[in-house]
C-alpha positions in Angstrom: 10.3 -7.9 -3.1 12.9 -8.3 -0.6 12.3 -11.2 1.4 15.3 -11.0 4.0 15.1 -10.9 7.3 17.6 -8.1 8.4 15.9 -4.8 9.8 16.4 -3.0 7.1 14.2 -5.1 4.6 11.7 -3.8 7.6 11.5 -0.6 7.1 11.6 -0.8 3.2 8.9 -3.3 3.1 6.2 -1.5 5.3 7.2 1.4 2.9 6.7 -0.8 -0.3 2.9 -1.9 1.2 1.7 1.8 2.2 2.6 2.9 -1.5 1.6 0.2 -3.4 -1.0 0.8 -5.7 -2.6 -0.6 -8.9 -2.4 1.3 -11.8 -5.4 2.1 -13.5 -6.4 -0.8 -15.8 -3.8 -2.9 -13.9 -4.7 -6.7 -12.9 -6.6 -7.1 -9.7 -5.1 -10.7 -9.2 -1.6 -9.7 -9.3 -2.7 -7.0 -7.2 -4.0 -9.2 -4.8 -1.4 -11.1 -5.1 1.9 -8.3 -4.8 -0.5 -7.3 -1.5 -0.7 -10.4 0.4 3.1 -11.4 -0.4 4.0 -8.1 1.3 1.7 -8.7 4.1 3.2 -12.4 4.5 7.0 -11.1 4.2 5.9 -8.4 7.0 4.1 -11.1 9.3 7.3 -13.2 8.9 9.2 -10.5 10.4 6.9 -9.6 13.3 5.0 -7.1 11.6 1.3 -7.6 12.6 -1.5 -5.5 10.7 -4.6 -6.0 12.1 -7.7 -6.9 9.6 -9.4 -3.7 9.5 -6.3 -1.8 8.8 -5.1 -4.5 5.9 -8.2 -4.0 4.3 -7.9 0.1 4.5 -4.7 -0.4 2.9 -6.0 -2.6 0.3 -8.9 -0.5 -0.6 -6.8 2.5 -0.6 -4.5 1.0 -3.3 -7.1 0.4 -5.5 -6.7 2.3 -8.9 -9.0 5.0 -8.9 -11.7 3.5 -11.5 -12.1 1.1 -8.1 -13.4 4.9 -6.3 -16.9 4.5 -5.8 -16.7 0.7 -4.9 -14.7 2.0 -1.6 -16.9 4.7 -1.2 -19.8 2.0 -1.0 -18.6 -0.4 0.4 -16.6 2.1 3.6 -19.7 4.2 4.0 -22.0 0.1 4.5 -20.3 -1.0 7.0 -19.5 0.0 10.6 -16.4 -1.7 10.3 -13.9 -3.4 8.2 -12.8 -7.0 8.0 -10.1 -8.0 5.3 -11.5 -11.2 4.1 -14.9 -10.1 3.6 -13.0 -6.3 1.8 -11.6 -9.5 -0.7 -15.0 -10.9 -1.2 -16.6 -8.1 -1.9 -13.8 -7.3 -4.0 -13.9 -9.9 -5.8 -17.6 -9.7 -6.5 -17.2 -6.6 -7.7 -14.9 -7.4 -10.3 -16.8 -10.3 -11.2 -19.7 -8.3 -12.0 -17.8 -5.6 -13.9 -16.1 -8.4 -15.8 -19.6 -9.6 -17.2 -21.4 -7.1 -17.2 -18.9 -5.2 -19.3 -19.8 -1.7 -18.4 -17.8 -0.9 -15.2 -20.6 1.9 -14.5 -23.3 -1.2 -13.6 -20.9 -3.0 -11.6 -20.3 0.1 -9.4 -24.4 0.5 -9.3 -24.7 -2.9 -8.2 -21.9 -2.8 -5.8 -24.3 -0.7 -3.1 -25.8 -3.7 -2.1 -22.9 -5.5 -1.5 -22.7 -4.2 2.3 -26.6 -5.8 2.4 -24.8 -9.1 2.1 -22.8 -8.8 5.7 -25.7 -8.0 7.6 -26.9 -10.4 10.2 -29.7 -12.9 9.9 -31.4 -11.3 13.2 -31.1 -7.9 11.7 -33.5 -9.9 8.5 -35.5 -11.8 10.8 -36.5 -8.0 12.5 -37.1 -6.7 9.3 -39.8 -9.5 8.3 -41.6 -9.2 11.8 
């Protein structure tokens, strides 16, 4: 990563975030990780993403055993929010992790968009 400030680091960097991906079997941490330093050297040259398009672009550079998690957790949710796209992330590999079958992590990753929902919308539901 470049982390210089001339203009063009700019244009390199915002290429280097819309073609990162991890490669199948890859780390998610350092994933994470190579993603959010891009985002902070952008932001520290006044380049603002806002949180449903950062969590597009994570969830788009996934590796593709990640496919039906995005699926999921897209089609749940009316919109995006970045930090709650990490969660769920993060939940999701948790549960592939010790469940050690990826196929029942991504069967229990459909009710992860259950887990956003409001308490009203619950409260409706019991009435």
């Amino acid at each position: 990563m470049f982390a210089g400030k001339s203009l063009s680091n700019k244009p390199f960097l915002k290429e280097e975030l819309l073609n990162l991906h991890m490669n199948k079997g890859g780390n998610l941490m350092e994933h994470l990780g190579t993603f959010n330093r891009c985002v902070a050297y952008l932001q520290r040259m006044e380049v603002f993403y806002n949180t449903e398009d950062k969590a597009l672009m994570l969830l788009t550079s996934l590796s593709p055993s990640y496919k039906h998690f995005q699926t999921a957790l897209m089609l749940g949710k009316s919109s995006l929010n970045f930090e709650e796209v990490v969660q769920d992330i993060m939940m999701h590999h948790v549960i592939t992790q010790h469940s050690g079958d990826s196929s029942q992590g991504e069967g229990l990753v459909a009710n992860i968009g259950e887990i956003g929902r409001s308490k009203k919308h619950k409260a409706r539901k019991a009435t």
